[in-house]
C-alpha positions in Angstrom: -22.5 -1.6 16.1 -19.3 0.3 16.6 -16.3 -1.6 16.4 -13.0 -0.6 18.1 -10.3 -0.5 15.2 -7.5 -0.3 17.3 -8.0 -3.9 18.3 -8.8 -5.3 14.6 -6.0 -7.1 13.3 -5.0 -6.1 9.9 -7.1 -8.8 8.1 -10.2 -7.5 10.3 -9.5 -4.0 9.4 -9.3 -5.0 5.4 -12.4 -6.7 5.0 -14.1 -3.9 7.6 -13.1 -1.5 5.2 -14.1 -3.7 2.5 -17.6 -4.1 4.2 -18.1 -0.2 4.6 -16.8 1.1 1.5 -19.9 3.3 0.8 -20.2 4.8 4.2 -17.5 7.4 4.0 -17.4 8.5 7.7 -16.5 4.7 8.6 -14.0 4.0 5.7 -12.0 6.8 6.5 -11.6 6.4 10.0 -10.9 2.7 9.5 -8.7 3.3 6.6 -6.9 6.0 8.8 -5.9 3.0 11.4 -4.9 0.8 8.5 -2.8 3.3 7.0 -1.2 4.9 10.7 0.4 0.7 10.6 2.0 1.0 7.9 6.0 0.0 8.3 7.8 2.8 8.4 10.8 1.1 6.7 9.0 -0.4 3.8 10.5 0.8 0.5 7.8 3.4 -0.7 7.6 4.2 -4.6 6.3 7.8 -5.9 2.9 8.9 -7.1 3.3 8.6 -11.5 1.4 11.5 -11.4 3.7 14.0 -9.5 6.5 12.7 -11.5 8.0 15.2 -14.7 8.0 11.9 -16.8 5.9 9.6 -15.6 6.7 7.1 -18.4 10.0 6.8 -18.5 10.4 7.1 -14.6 8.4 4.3 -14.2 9.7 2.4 -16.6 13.1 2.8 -14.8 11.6 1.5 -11.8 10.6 -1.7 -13.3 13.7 -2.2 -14.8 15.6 -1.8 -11.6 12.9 -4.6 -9.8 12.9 -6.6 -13.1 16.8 -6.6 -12.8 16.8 -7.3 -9.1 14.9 -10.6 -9.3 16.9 -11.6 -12.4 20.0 -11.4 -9.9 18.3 -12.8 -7.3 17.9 -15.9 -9.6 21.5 -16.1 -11.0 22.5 -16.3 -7.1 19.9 -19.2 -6.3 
């Protein structure tokens, strides 16, 4: 059965990749729609692994969030 991906909503598309994970010709072209959705303004974090410290960079990323909801709080 070949299902049209373009017409899947999001939750469809999730669990139709969940479905096929071990047929690699179907999870990639359903993961390719999944990921060609993606919100182009959505706040993207980098790979740890392409980082020159990945400890301590990350680390100041979770401070930052931690920090953000703590103010977030404090304003409520």
């Amino acid at each position: 059965m070949t299902q049209n991906l373009k017409e899947m909503t999001i939750t469809e598309l999730k669990q139709y990749i969940s479905e096929n994970r071990n047929d690699e010709d179907v999870f990639h072209a359903a993961l390719q729609e999944l990921m060609s959705r993606r919100d182009p303004n959505a706040i993207r974090y980098p790979n740890p692994l392409t980082l020159a410290d990945p400890i301590a960079e990350m680390e100041a990323i979770f401070k930052e969030k931690l920090e953000q909801i703590e103010r977030a709080k404090k304003t409520e």
